[in-house]
C-alpha positions as CSV (number, residue, x, y, z in Angstrom):
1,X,0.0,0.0,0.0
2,X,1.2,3.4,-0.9
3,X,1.1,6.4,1.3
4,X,-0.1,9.2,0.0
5,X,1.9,12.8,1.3
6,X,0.6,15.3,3.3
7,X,1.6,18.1,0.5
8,X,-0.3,15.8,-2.3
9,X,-3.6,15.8,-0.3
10,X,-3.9,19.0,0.4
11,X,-4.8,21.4,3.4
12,X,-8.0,20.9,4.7
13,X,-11.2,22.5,4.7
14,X,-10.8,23.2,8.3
15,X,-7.7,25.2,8.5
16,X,-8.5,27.1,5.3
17,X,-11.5,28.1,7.3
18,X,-9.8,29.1,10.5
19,X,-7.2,31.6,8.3
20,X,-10.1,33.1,6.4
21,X,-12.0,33.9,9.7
22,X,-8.3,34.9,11.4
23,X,-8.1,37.2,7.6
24,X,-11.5,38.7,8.5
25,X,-10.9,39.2,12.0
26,X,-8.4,41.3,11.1
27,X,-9.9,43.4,8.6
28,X,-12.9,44.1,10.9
29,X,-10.6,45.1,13.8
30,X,-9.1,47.6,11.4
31,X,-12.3,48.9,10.5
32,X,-13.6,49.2,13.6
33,X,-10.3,51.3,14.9
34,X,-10.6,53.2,11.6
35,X,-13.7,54.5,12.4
36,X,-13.8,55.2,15.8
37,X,-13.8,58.8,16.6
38,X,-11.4,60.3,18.7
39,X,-11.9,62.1,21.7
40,X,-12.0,65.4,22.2
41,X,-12.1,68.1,24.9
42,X,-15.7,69.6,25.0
43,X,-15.4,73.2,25.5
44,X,-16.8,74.9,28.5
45,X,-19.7,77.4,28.3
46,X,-20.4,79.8,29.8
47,X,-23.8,82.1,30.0
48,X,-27.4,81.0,30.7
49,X,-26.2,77.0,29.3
50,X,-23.4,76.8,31.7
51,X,-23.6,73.6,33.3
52,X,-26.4,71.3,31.3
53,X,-25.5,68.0,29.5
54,X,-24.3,67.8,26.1
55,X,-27.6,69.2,23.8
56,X,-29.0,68.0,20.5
57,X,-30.9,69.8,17.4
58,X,-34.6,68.8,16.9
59,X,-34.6,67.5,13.3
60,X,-37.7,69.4,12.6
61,X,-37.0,72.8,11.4
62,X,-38.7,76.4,11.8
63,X,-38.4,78.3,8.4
64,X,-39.2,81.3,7.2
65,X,-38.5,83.4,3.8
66,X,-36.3,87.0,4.0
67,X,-36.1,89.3,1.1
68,X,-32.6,90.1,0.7
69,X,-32.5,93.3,-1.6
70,X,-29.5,93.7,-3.7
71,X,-28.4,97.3,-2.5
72,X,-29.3,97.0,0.9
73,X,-26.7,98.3,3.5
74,X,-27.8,95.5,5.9
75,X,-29.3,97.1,8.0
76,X,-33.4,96.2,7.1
77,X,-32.5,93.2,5.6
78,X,-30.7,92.5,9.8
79,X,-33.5,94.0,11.5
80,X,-36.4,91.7,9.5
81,X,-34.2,88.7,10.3
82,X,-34.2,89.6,13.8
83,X,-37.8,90.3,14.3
84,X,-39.0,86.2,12.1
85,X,-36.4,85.2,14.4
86,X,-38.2,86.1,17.6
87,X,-41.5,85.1,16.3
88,X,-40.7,81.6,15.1
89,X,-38.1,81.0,17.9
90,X,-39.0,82.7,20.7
91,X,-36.6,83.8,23.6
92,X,-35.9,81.2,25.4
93,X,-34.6,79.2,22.4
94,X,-31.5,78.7,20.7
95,X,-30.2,78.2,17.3
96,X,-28.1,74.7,16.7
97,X,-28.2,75.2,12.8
98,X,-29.2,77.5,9.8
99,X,-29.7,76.8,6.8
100,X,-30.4,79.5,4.3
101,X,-31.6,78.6,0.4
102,X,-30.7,81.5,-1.8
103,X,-32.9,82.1,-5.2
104,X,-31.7,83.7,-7.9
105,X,-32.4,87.3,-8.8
106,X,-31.8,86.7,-12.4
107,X,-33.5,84.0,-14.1
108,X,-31.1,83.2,-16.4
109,X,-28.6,82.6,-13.8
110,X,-30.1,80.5,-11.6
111,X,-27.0,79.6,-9.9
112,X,-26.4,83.2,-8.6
113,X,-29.0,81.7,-5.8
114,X,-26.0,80.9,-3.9
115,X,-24.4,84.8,-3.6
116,X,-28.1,85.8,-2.0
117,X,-27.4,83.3,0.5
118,X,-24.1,83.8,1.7
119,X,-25.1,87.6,1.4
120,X,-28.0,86.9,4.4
121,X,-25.2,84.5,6.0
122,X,-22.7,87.5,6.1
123,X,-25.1,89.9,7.3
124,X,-26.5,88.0,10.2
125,X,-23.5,85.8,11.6
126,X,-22.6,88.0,14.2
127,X,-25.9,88.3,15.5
128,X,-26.5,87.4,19.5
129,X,-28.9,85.2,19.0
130,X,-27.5,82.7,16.8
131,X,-24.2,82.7,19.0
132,X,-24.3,79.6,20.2
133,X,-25.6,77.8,16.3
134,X,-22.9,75.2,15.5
135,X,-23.1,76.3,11.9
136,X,-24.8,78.7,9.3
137,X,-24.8,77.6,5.7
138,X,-25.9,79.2,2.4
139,X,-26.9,76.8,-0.5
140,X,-28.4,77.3,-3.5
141,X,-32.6,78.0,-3.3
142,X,-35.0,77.2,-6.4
143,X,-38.8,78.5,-7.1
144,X,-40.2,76.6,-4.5
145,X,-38.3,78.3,-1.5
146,X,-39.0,81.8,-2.4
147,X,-39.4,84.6,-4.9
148,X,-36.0,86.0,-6.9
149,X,-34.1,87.6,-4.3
150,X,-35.0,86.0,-1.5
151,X,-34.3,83.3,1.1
152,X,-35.8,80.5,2.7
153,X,-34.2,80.3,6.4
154,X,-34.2,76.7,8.0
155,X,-33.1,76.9,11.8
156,X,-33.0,73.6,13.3
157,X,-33.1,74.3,17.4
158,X,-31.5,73.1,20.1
159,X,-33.0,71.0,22.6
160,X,-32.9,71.5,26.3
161,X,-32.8,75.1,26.2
């Protein structure tokens, strides 16, 4: 009778098992490390939300739409934004996010929605009441958020305060 070597059978099925799992093992391990985030210091506040747990933004917006003429100074266009402000938000509220959609003032450059936006973003940034807002971005508006030269203004609140 004639043995038959170890190298002409062949691994088998087990141990080619046991170095895929041991392959994926791996692979997940780095993924998992990969995408872990990292910690960071939380800053410290200070004002009427010193002290209260880490907040979160409703995901249901308050909106409104702000004319934004083209040679306005600021100072209406700041004023307006400040008084939809108080009515949708109220006092006791505060800003996590805005969201401002620009629409065109020329219809045959519908992309210029974008530079009414970040006009009303440059105008109201500094404003008190959106000081503690995480972020304040203009995008590009169509039809359906307002009339040429204006903006629809998403604010997404915080909650807990």
């Amino acid at each position: 009778m004639r043995r038959r070597s170890r190298a002409a059978a062949g691994p088998p099925a087990f141990a080619i098992a046991g170095w895929l799992f041991a392959e994926l093992a791996a692979i997940l391990m780095i993924v998992a490390f990969a995408s872990a985030d990292s910690p960071q210091e939380v800053p410290r506040q200070e004002g009427p939300g010193a002290g209260r747990e880490d907040q979160g933004v409703l995901l249901t917006p308050v909106t409104f739409v702000l004319p934004v003429p083209a040679g306005d100074d600021g100072g209406g266009t700041v004023a307006r934004f400040r008084t939809d402000l108080a009515r949708v938000v109220g006092p006791d509220r505060s800003v996590g996010l805005a969201l401002m959609f620009g629409v065109s003032r020329d219809p045959d450059r519908p992309l210029a929605g974008t530079a009414v936006s970040r006009r009303l973003v440059e105008l109201v940034r500094d404003l008190p009441e959106l000081e503690r807002a995480a972020d304040i971005r203009p995008y590009l508006g169509d039809s359906e958020d307002g009339a040429p030269g204006e903006v629809r203004v998403e604010l997404f609140l915080l909650t807990g305060s």
